[in-house]
MMTF fields as JSON, N, C-alpha, C and O atoms, coordinates in Angstrom:
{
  "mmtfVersion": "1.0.0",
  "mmtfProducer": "UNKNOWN",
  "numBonds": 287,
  "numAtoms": 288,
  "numGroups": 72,
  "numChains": 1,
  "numModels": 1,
  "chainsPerModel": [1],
  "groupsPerChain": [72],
  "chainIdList": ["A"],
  "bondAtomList": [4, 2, 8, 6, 12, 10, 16, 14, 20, 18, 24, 22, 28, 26, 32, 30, 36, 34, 40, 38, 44, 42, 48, 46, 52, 50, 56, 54, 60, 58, 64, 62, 68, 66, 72, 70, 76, 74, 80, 78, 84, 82, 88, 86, 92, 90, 96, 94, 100, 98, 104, 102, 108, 106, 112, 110, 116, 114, 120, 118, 124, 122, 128, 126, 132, 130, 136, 134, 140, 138, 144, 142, 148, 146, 152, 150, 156, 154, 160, 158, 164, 162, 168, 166, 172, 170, 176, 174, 180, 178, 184, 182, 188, 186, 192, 190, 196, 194, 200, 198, 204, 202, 208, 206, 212, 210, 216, 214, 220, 218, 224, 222, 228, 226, 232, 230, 236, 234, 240, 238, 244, 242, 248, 246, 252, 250, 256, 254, 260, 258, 264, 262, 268, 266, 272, 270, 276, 274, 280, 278, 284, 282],
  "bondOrderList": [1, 1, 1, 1, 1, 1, 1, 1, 1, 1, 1, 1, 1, 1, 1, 1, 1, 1, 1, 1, 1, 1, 1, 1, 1, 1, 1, 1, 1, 1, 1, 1, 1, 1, 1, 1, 1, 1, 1, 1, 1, 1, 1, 1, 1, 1, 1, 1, 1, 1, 1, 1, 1, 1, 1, 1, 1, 1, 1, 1, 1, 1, 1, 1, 1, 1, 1, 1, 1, 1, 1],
  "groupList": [{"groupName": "UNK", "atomNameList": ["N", "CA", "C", "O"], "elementList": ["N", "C", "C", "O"], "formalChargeList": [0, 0, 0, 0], "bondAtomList": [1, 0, 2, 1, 3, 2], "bondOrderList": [1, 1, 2], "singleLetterCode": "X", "chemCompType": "L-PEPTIDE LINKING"}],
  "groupTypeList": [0, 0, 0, 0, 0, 0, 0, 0, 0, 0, 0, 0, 0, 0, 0, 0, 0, 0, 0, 0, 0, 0, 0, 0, 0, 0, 0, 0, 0, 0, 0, 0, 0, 0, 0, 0, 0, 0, 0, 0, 0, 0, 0, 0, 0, 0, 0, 0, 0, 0, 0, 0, 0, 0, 0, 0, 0, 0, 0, 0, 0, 0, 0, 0, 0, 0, 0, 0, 0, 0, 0, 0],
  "groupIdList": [1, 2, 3, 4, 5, 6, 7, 8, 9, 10, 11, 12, 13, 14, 15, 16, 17, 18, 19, 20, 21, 22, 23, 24, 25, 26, 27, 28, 29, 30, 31, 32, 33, 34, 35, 36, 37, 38, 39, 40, 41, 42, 43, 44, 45, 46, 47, 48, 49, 50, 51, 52, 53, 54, 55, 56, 57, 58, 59, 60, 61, 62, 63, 64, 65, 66, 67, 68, 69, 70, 71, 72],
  "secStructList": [7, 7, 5, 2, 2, 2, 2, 2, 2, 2, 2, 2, 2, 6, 6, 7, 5, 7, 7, 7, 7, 1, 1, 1, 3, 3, 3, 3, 3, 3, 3, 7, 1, 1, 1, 3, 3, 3, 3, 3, 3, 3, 1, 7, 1, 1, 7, 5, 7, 7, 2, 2, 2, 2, 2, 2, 2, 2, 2, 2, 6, 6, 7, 7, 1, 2, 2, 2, 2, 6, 6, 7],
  "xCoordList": [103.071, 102.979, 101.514, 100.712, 101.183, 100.129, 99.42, 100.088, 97.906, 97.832, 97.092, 96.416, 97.38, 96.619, 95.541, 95.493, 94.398, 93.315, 93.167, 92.25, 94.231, 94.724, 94.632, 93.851, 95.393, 96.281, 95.174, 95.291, 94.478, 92.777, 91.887, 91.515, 91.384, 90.883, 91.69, 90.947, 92.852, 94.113, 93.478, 92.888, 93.637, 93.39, 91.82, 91.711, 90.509, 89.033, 89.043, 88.432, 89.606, 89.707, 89.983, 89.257, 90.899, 91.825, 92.02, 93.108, 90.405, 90.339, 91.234, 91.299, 91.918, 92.819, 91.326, 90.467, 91.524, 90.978, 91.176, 92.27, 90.153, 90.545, 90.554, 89.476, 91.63, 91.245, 91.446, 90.836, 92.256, 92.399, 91.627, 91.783, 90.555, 89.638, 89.923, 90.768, 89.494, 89.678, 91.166, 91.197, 92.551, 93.436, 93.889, 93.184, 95.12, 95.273, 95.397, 95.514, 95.374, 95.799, 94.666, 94.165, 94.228, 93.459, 94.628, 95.589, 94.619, 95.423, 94.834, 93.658, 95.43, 94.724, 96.273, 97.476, 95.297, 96.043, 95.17, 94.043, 96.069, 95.582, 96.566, 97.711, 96.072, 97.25, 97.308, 96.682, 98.632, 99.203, 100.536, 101.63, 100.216, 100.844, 101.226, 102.343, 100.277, 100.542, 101.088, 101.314, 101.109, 101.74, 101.048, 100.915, 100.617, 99.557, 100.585, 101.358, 100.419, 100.435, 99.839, 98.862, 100.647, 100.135, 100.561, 101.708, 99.562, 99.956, 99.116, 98.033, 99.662, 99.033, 98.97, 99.797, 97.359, 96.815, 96.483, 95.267, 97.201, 97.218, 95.396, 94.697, 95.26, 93.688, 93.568, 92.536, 94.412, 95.183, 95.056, 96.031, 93.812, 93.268, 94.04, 94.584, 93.763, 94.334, 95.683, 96.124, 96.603, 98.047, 98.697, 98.502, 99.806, 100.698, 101.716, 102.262, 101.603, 102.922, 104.028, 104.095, 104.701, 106.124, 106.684, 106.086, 107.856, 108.564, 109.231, 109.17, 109.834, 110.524, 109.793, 110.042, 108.284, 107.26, 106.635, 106.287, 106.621, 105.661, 106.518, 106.094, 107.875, 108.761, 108.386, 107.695, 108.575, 108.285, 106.969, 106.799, 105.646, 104.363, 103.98, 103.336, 104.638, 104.764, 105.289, 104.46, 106.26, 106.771, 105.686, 105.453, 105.134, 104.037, 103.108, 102.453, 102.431, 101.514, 101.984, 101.169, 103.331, 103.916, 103.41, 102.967, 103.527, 103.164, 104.338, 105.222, 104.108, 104.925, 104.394, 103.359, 104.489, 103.857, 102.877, 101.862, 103.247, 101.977, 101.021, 99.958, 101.266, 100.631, 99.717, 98.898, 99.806, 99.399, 98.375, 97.199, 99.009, 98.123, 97.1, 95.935, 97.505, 96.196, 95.191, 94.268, 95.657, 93.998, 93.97, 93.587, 94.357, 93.452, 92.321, 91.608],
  "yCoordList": [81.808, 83.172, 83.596, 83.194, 84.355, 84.898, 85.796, 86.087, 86.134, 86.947, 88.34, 88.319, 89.604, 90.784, 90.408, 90.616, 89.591, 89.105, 88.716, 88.976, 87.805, 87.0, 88.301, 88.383, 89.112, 90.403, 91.31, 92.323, 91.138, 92.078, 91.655, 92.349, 90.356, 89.476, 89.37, 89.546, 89.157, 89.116, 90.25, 90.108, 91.664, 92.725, 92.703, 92.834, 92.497, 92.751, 91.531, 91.657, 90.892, 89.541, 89.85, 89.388, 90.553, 90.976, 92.204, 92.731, 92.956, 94.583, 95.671, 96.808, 95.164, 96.47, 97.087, 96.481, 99.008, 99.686, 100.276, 100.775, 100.314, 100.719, 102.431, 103.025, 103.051, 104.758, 105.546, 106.597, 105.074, 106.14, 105.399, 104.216, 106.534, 105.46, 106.155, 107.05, 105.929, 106.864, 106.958, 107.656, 106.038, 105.542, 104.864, 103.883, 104.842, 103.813, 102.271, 101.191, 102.253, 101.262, 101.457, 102.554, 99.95, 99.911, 100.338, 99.571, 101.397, 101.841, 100.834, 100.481, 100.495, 100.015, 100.379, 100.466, 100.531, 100.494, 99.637, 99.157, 99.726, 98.928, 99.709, 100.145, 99.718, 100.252, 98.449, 97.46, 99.157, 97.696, 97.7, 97.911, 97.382, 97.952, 99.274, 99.642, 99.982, 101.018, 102.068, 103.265, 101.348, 101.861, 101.398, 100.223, 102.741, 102.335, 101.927, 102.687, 100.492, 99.653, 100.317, 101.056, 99.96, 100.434, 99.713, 99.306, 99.143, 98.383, 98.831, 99.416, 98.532, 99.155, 97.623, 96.715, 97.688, 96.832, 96.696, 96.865, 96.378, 96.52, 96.095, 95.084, 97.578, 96.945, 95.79, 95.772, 94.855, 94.069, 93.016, 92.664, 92.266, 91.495, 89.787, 89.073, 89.632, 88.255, 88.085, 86.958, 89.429, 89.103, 88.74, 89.135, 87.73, 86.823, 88.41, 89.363, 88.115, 89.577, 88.665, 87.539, 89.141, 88.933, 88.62, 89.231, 87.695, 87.629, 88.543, 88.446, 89.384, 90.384, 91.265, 91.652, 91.978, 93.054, 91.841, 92.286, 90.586, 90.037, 90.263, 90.853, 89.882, 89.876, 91.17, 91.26, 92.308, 93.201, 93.581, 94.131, 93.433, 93.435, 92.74, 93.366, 91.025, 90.468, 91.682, 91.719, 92.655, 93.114, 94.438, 94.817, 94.971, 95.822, 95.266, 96.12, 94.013, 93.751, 93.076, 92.454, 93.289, 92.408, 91.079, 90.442, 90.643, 88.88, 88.402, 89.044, 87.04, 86.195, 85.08, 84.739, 84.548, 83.62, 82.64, 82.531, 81.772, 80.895, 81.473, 81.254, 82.657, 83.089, 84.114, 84.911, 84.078, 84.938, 83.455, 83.361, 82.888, 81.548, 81.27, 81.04, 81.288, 80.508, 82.044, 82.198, 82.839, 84.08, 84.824, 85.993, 84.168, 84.409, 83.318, 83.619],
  "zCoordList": [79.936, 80.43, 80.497, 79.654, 81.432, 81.529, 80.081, 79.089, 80.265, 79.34, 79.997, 81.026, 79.141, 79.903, 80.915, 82.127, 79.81, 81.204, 82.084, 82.862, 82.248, 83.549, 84.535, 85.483, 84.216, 85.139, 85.248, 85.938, 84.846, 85.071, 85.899, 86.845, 85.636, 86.494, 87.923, 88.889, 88.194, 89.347, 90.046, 91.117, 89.274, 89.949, 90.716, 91.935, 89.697, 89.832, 91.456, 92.518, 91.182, 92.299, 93.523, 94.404, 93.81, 94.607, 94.931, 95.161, 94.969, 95.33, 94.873, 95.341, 93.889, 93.324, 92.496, 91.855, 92.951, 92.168, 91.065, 90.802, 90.248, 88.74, 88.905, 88.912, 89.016, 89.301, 88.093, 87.896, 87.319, 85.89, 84.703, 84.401, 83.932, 83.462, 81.862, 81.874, 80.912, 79.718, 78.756, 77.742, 79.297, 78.859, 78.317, 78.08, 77.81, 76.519, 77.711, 77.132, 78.821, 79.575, 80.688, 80.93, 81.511, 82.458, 83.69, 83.749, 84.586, 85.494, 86.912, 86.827, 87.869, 89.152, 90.22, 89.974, 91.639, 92.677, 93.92, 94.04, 94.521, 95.716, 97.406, 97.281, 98.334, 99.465, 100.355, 100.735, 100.228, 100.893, 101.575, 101.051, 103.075, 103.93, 104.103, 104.468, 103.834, 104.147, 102.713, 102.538, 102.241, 100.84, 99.196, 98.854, 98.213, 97.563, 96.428, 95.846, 96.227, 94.761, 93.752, 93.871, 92.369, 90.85, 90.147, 90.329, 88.74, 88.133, 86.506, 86.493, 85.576, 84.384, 83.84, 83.927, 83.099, 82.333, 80.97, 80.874, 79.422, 78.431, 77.819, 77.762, 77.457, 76.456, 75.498, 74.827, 75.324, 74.816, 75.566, 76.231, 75.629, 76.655, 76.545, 77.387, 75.144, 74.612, 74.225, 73.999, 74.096, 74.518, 75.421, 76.571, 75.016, 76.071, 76.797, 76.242, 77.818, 78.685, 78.599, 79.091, 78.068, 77.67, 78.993, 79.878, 79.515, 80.306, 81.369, 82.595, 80.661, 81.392, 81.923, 83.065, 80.89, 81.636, 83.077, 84.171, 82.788, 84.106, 85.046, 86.039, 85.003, 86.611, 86.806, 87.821, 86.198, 87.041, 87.239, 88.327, 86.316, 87.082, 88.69, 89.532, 88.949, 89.704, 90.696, 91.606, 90.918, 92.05, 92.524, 93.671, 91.241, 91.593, 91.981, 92.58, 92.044, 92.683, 94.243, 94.924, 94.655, 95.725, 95.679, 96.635, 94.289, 94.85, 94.046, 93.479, 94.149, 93.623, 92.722, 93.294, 91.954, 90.762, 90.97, 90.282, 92.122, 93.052, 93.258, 92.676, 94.461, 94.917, 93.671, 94.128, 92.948, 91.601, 91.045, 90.696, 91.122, 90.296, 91.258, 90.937, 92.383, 93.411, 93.675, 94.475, 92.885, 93.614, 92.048, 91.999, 90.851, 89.721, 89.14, 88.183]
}
């Protein structure tokens, strides 16, 4: 499983913006197709994301696991 950093780096990589700053969580969006993506990032850099929170991070970022591996 991935870890928070992975999913930070994913984002910094891949033009998602960091817009809410000062939170217990790194906030990012991105517009895509037309429609703005959100995804929350645990300050919790070196924790493994549990299974069940990734499937659904995976759908907020509209990707899919490959495609997640080949652009982190």
């Amino acid at each position: 499983m991935p870890r928070f950093r992975d999913l930070k780096r994913y984002c910094e990589w891949n033009g998602w913006e960091e817009y809410k700053k000062g939170s217990d969580h790194y906030h990012y969006r991105k517009l895509i197709n037309g429609q703005w993506k959100k995804t929350r990032v645990s300050h919790s850099l070196g924790k493994e994301i549990p299974p069940r929170i990734w499937k659904e991070i995976l759908k907020q970022l509209d990707t899919n696991q490959e495609e997640f591996n080949r652009n982190s």
